[in-house]
C-alpha atoms as one frame of an Amber mdcrd trajectory, in Angstrom:
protein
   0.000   0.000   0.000   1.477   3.266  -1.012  -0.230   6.805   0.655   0.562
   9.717  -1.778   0.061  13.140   0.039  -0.658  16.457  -2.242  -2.014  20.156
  -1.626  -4.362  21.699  -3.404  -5.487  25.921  -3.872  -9.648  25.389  -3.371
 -11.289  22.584  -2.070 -13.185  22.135  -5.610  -9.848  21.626  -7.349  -8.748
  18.448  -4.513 -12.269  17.263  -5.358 -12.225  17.275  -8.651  -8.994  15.442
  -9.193  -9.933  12.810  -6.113 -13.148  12.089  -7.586 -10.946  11.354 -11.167
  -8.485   8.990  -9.855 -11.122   7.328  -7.618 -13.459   7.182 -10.804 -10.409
   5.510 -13.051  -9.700   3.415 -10.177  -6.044   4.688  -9.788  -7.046   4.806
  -5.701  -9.114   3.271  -4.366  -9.994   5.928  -0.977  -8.882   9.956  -0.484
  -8.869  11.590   2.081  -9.004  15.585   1.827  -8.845  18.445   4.672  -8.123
  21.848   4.938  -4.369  23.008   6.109  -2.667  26.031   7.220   0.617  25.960
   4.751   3.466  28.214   5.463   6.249  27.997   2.683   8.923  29.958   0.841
   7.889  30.882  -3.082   9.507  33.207  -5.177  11.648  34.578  -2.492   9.026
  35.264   0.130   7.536  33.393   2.868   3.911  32.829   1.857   0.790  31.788
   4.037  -2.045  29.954   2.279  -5.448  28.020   3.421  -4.858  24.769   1.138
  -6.828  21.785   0.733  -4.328  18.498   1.477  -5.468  15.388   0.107  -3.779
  11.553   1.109  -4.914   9.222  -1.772  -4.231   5.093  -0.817  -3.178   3.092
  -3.545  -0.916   0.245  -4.075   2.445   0.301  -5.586   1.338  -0.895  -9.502
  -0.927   2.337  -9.448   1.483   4.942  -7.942   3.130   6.281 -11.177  -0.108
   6.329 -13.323  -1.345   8.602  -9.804   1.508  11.059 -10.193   1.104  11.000
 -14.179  -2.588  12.419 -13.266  -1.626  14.856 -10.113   1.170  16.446 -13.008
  -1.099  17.005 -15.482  -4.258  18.086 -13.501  -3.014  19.913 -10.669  -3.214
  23.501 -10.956   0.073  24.256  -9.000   3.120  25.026 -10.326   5.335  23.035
  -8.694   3.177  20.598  -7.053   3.602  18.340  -4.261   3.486  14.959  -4.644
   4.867  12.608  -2.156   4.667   8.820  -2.337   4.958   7.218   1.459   4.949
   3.676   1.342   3.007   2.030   4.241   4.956  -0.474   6.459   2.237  -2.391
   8.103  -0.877  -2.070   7.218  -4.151  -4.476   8.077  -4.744  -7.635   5.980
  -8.644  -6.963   5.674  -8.015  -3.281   4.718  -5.015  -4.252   2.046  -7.307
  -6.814   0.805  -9.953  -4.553   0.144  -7.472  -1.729  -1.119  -6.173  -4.037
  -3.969  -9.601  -5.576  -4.849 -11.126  -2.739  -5.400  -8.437  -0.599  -7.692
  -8.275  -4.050  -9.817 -12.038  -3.843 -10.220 -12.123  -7.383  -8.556 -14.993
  -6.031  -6.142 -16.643  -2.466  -4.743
């Protein structure tokens, strides 16, 4: 199981790109909430209300997710970050890779 964590401007853009890759069955859950983000851009420190989203996939989807979140996402320089999940409950990883192979729903 592979969590990829991104950051989205409005909550209708992490929406709309969730609901795509859970639609194409690239992941197979998301998770989205709203962040305080304090970073350096263009020289400056900037503070933003963003919308963070942690999409669960497995490991055979992960590219084809960050193909989509390069293409779609309306940042810049996105980010993207793949975390790979150590231990993570039979049941749950069953259910994970059944349902991003379209084996069940």
């Amino acid at each position: 199981m592979v969590l990829i964590y991104t950051t989205f401007p409005t909550k209708e853009d992490c929406v709309n790109v969730c609901k795509r890759l859970l639609e194409e069955r690239k992941i197979a859950c998301f998770n989205i909430f709203q962040i305080q983000s304090g970073y350096w851009w263009q020289g400056r420190i900037v503070e933003d209300q963003e919308w963070a989203a942690i999409l669960k996939t497995d490991k055979f989807k992960e590219d084809e997710v960050f193909e989509v979140l390069k293409k779609s996402h309306p940042y810049t320089t996105p980010a993207i970050i793949s975390i790979e999940a150590k231990n993570v409950d039979r049941d749950y990883l069953s259910w994970l890779i059944g349902t991003i192979s379209n084996q069940q729903s």
